[in-house]
C-alpha positions in Angstrom: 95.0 156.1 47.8 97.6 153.5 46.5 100.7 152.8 48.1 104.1 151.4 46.6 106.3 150.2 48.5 110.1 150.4 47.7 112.8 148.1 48.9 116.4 149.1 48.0 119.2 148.0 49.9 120.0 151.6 51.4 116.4 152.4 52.5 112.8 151.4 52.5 109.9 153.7 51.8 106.8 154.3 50.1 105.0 156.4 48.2 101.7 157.6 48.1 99.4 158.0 45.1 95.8 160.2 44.8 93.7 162.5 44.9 94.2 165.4 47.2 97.1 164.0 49.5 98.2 167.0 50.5 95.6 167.8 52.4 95.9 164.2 54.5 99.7 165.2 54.9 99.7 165.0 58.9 98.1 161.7 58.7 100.2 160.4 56.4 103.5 161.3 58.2 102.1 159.8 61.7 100.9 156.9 59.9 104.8 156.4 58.4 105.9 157.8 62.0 108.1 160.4 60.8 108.6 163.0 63.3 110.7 166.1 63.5 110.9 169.3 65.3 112.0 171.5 62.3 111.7 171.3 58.3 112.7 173.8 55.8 110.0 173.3 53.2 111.8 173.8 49.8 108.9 175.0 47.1 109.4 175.1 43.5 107.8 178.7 42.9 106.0 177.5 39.5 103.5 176.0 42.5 100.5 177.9 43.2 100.6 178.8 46.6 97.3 177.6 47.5 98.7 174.2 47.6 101.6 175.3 50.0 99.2 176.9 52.1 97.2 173.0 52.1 100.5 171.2 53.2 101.3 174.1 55.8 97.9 174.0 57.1 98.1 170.0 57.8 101.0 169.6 60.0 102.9 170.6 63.4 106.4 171.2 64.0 108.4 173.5 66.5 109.8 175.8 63.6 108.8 175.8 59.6 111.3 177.7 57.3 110.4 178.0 53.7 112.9 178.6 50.6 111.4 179.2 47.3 113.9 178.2 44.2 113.2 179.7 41.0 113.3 175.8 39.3 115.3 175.9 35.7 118.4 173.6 34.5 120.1 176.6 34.9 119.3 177.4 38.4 120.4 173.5 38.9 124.0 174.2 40.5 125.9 174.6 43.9 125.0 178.0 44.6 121.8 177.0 45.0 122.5 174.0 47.4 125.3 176.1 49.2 121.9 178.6 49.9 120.1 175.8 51.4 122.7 174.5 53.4 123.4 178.1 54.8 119.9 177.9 56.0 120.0 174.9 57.8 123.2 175.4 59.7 122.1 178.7 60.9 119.2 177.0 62.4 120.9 174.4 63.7 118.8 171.4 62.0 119.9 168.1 63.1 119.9 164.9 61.0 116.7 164.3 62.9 114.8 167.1 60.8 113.5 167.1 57.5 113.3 169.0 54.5 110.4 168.4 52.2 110.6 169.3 48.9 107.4 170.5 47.1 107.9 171.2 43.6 109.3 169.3 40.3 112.1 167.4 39.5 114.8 170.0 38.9 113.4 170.9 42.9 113.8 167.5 44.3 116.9 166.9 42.4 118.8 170.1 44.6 116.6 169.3 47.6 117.6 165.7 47.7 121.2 166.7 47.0 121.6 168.7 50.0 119.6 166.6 51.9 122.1 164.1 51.2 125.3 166.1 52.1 124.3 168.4 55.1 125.6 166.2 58.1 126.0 163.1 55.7 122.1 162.9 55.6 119.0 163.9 57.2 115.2 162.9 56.8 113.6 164.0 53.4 110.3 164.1 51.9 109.5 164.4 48.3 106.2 166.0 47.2 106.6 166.0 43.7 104.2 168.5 41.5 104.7 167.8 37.9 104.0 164.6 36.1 107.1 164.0 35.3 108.7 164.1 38.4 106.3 161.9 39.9 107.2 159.1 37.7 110.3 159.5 37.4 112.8 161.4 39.4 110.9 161.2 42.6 111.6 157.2 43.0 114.9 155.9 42.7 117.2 158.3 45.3 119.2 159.9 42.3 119.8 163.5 43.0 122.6 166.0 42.2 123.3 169.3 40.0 124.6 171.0 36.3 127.9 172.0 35.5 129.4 173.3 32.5 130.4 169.7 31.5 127.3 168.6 31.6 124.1 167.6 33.3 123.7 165.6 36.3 127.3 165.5 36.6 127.5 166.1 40.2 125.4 164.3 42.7 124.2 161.5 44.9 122.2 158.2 45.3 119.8 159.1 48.3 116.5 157.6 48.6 113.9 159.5 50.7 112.0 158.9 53.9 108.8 159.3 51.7 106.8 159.7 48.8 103.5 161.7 48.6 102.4 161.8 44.7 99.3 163.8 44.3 97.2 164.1 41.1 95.6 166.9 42.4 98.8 168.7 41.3 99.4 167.9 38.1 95.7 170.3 37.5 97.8 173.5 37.3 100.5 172.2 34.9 99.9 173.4 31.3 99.7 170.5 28.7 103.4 170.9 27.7 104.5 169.9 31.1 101.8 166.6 31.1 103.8 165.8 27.9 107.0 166.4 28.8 106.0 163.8 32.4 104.2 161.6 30.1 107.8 161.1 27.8 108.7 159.0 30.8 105.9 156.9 31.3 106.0 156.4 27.4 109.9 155.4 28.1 108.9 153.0 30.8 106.3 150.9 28.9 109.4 150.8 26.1 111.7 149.0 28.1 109.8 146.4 30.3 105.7 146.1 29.2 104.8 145.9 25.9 100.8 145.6 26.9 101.3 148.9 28.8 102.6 150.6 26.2 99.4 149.5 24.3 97.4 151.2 26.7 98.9 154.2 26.5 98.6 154.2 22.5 95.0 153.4 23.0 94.4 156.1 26.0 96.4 158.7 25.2 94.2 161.4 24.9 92.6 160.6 28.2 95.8 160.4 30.0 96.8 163.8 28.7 93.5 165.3 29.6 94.1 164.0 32.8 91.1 162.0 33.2 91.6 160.5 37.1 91.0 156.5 36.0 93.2 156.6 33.2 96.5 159.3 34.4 96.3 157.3 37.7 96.5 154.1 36.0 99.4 155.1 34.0 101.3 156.6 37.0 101.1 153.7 39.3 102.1 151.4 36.4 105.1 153.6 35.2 105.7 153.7 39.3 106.4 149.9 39.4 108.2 149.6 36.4 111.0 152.1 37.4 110.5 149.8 41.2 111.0 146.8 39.7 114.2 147.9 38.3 115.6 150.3 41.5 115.0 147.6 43.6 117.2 145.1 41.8 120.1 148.0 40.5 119.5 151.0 42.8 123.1 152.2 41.4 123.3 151.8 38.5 125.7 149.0 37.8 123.5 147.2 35.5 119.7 147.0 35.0 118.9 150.2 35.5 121.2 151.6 33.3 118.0 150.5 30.5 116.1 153.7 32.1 118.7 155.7 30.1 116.5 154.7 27.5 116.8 158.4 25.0 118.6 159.9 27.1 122.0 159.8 25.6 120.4 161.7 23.1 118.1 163.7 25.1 120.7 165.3 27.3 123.1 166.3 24.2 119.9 167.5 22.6 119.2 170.2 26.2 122.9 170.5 26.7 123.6 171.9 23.2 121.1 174.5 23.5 122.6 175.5 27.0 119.0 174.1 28.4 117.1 176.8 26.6 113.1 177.1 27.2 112.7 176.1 23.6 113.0 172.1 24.5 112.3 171.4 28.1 113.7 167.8 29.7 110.5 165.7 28.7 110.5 166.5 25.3 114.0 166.3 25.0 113.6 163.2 26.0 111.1 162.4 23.5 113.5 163.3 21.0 115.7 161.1 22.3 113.5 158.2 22.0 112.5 159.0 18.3 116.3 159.2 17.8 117.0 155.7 19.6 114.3 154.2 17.2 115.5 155.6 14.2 119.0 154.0 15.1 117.7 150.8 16.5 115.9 150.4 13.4 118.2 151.5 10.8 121.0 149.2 12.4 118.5 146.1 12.4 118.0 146.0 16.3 114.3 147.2 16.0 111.7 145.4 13.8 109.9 147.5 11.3 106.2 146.6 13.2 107.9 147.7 16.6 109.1 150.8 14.9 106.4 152.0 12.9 103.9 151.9 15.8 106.3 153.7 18.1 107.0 156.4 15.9 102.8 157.1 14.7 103.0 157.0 18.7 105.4 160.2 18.9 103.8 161.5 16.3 100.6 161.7 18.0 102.6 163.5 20.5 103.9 166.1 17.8 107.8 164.6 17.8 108.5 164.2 14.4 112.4 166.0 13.3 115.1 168.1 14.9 115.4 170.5 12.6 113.3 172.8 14.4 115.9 172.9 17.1 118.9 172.1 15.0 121.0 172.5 12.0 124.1 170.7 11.0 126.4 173.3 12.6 125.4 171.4 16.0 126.6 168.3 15.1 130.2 168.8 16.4 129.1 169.7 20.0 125.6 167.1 19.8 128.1 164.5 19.8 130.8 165.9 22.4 128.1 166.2 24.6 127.2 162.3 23.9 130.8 161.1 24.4 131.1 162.9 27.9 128.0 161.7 29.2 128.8 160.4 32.4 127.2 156.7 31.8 130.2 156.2 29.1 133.0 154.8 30.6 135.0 154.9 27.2 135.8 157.0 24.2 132.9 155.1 23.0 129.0 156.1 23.1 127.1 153.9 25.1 123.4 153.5 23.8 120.3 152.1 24.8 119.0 149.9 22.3 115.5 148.8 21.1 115.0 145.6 20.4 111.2 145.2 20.8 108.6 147.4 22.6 109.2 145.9 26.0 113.0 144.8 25.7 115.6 146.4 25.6 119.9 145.8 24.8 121.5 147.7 27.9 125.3 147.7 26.8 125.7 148.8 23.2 128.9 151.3 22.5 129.4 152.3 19.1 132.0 154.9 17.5 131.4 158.6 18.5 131.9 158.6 14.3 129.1 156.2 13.7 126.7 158.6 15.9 127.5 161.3 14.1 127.0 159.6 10.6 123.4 158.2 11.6 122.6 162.0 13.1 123.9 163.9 10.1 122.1 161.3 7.2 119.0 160.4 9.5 117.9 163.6 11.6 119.2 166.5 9.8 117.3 166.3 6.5 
């Protein structure tokens, strides 16, 4: 069991990292003294409910209430949270109750949301199940919902009570979700540790097969990478705005196919990292070294073009959905920058023309 310990500004807490910490989840809470009399327990349903019945099994309250949400960008709205909320006032929870969220990020993103708004805030616990959102949106308090302008549009900064990130989990994923988790660690080594990202490239294929030395490893480093960063910029005013790394172009990438099945967030965000090399490099940001390994990297992964996904009738709405991102605070794009594996530019804007010039001569072959 390894524990991290976060310090931001608005709340301290940790999380936990291992092997079957579900089944210690009584222990852990007493040992963090959380107590409650009532939790709704919000599961993703893509969990097998053998592990629900594991958490269930290992702690006391006066009442449990359970809501299963059918986890999918487009399932990521109010509706959803108004649903939850409904719940809790008609059992009278108090900001002295928890919900726990077991399930991935697009789970802990709505959880945490109306965590943070029923009552202005009650206690929450993230159990995150997929790779992904155990090194990524499970630290860092960022929660919120989709709208029709956009994802992540609506939302919140609100850290949890706790962390409980169990590898144990990540057995029933299928390799498409490891990759799609492992885009982020990938990102993380990118923008802060270049001798990290070197032990990915060398241990890749034990990391995807989910080998317990080697997955571990790269969770808890990818951990305190992103808690390096929280702690110094938990809103996003500066530093952490480098986590955006591919994202610009990941996001435009899932919001122009309206968050279809055939690219999921990870890989969209894979995507979005081959596409911030390629323009890193081509506008002499990026070294050719740097950028060479990177991109036999994503290859290794299988990202290699876009035309799979698009054609040039895309471009248009690509690049609307770039300008209205909601880090831009211009008519500009703002862009996270490669300079070197491990370093990052944070505040580059360039012309929504520019963008669309690079996309058009440099993706869309």
């Amino acid at each position: 069991m390894n524990i991290l310990r976060i310090n931001t500004k608005s709340k301290k807490y940790n999380i936990y990292i291992g092997h079957n910490l579900i089944a210690k989840f009584n222990k852990i809470i007493k040992k963090e003294k959380i107590s409650f009399k009532k939790s709704l327990v919000i599961v993703d349903k893509n969990v097998p409910k053998k592990f629900l019945k594991k958490i269930y099994s290992s702690f006391r309250c006066e009442r449990k209430l359970t809501f299963f949400f059918n986890s999918s960008e487009k399932n990521k709205n109010f509706n959803y949270v108004n649903s939850i909320l409904e719940i809790l006032f008609k059992n009278n929870f108090s900001r002295n109750d928890v919900i726990i969220c077991l399930g991935g990020g697009i789970s802990g993103d709505v959880a945490g949301f109306a965590a943070s708004i029923y009552k202005r805030g009650l206690k929450f616990i993230n159990i995150p199940s997929t790779l992904l959102s155990q090194v990524d949106s499970s630290i860092g308090g960022k929660t919120g919902v989709n709208n029709k302008f956009g994802k992540n549009l609506i939302g919140s900064f609100y850290q949890p009570d706790l962390v409980i990130s169990d590898t144990l989990l990540l057995q029933s994923l299928p390799r498409r979700e490891i990759i799609c988790g492992y885009a982020e660690i990938l990102k993380h080594s990118l923008i802060k540790n270049k001798k990290f990202f070197l032990f990915l490239d060398k241990n890749l294929k034990n990391i995807l097969n989910l080998k317990n030395k080697f997955i571990t490893k790269a969770i808890i480093e990818s951990c305190k990478i992103k808690k390096q960063i929280i702690e110094k910029d938990e809103k996003e005013t500066n530093l952490r705005k480098t986590l955006n790394l591919g994202h610009t172009f990941g996001h435009a990438y899932e919001a122009t196919l309206n968050y279809s099945k055939k690219l999921n967030h990870g890989e969209a965000v894979l995507y979005g990292i081959f596409s911030a090399a390629q323009f890193s490099n081509k506008f002499n940001f990026l070294n050719n070294n740097d950028y060479k390994l990177l991109i036999s990297h994503l290859s290794n992964l299988g990202i290699f073009d876009l035309n799979k996904f698009f054609s040039k009738k895309h471009l248009n709405r690509i690049i609307s959905f770039m300008v209205s991102d909601k880090k831009n605070n211009s008519k500009k794009i703002n862009l996270i920058i490669l300079k070197k594996i491990g370093k990052v530019n944070i505040s580059n804007q360039f012309y929504p023309e520019k963008v669309k010039k690079f996309i058009n001569s440099n993706l869309f072959k």
